[in-house]
C-alpha positions in Angstrom: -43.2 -18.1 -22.5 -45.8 -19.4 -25.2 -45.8 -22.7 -26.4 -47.7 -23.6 -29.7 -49.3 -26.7 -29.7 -52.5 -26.1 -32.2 -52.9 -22.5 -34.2 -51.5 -20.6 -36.6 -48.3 -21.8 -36.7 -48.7 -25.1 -35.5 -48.9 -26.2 -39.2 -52.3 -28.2 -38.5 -55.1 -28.4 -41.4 -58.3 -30.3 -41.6 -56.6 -33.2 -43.0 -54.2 -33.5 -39.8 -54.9 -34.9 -36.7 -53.8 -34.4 -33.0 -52.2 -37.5 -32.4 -49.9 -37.4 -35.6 -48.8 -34.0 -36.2 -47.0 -32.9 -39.2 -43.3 -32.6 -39.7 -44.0 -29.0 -40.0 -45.7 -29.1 -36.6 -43.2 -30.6 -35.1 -40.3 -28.0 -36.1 -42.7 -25.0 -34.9 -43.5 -26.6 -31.7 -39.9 -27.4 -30.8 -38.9 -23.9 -32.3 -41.5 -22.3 -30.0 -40.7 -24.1 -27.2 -38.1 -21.3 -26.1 -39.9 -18.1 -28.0 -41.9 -15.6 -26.6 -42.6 -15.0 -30.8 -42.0 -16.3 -33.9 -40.0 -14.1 -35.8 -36.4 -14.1 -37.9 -35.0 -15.7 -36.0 -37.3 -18.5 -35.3 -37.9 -18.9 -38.9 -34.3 -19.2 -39.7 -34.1 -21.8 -36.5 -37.6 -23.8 -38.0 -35.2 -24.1 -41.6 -32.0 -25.2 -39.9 -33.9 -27.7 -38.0 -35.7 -28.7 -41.4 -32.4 -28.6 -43.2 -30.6 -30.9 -40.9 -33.5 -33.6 -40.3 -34.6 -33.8 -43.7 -32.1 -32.1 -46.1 -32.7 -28.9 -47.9 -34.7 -30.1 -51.2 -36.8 -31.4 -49.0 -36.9 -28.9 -46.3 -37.8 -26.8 -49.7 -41.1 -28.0 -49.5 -41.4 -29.1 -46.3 -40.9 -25.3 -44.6 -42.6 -23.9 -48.3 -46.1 -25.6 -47.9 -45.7 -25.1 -44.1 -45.4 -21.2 -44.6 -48.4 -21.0 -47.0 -50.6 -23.3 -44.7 -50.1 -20.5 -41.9 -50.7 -18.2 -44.2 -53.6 -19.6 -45.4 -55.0 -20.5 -41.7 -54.2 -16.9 -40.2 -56.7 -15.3 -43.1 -53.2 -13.9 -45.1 -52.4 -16.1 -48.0 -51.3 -12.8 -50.0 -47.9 -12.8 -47.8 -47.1 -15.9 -49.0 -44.1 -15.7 -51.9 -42.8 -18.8 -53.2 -39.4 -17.6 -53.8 -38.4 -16.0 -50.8 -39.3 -19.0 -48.8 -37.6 -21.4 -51.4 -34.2 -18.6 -50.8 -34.4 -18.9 -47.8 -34.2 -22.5 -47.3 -31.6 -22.8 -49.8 -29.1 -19.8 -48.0 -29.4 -21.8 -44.5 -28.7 -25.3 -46.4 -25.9 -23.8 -47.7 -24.4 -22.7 -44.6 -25.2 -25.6 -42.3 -23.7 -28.0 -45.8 -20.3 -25.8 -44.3 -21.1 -25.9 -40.6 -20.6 -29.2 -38.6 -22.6 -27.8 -35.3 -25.0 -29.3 -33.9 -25.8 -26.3 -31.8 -28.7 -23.8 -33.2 -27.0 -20.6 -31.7 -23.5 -21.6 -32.5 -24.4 -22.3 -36.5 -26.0 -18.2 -36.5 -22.4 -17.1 -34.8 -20.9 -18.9 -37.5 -23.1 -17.5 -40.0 -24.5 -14.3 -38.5 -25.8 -13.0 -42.2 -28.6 -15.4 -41.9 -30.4 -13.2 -38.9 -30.4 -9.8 -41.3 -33.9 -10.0 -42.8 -33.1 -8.0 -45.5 -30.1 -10.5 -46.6 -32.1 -11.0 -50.1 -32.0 -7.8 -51.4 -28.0 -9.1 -51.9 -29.5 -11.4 -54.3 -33.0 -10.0 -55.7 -34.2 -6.5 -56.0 -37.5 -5.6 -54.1 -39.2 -5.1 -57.3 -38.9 -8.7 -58.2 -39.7 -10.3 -55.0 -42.6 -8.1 -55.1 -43.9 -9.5 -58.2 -46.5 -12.2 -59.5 -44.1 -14.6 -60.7 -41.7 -14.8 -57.5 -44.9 -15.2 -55.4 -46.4 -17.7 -56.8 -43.3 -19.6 -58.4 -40.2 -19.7 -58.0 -37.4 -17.0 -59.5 -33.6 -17.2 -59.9 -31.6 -13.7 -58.4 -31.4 -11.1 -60.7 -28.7 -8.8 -58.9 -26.3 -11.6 -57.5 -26.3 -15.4 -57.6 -26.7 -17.4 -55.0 -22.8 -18.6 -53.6 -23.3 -22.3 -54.0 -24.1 -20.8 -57.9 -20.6 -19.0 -58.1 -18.9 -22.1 -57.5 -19.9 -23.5 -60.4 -22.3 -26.2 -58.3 
């Protein structure tokens, strides 16, 4: 088992210091504290955790700028897109705003889309996510809205 407590993901920039880390820093570490890796999984359990402690317009930015920071640090700011980290936030506050568990691997039983990595190509084509604008800004669906959208919210 690997625990992260300073690199790539640890959400750490020049301006942050060891004693105070950031929210961000915080999620990963306690996301990593059972991972081997960070992958789908993880990242859906760093926005749940987000989601519930902060709530999702603020986990928006919270897991957005955390993202691009790592990015940034690990030498791969191209891989970066605004709008599939702004999506993602926004599918798992949606599903924990309908889930009253407290319990990480019970809210994914619950909601077991969330773990398919390709869950926003129900929502965006490839081409789109691909592009300039939903990298850099953010871009509404353009095959299927969002359901919190269909409800008229």
């Amino acid at each position: 088992m690997t625990t992260h407590t300073h690199g790539p993901h640890s959400g750490h920039d020049a301006n942050s210091t060891e004693t105070e880390p950031s929210p961000f820093a915080e999620l990963m570490g306690e996301t990593m504290a059972t991972a081997e890796r960070f992958g789908h999984r993880q990242h859906i359990r760093l926005t749940w955790l987000a989601v519930r402690r902060y709530g999702t317009s603020a986990a928006v930015d919270l897991v957005s700028d955390g993202i691009r920071r790592t990015a940034r640090y690990a030498g791969v700011p191209q891989k970066y897109n605004a709008t599939v980290s702004r999506a993602w936030v926004e599918l798992v506050g949606h599903h924990a705003g309908q889930s009253a568990t407290a319990d990480f691997d019970a809210f994914v039983e619950q909601h077991p889309a969330l773990l398919d990595k390709k869950l926003l190509t129900r929502f965006y084509r490839s081409s789109t996510l691909a592009g300039d604008p939903a990298r850099t800004g953010w871009v509404e669906p353009d095959l299927a809205p969002f359901p919190w959208r269909q409800a008229g919210r």
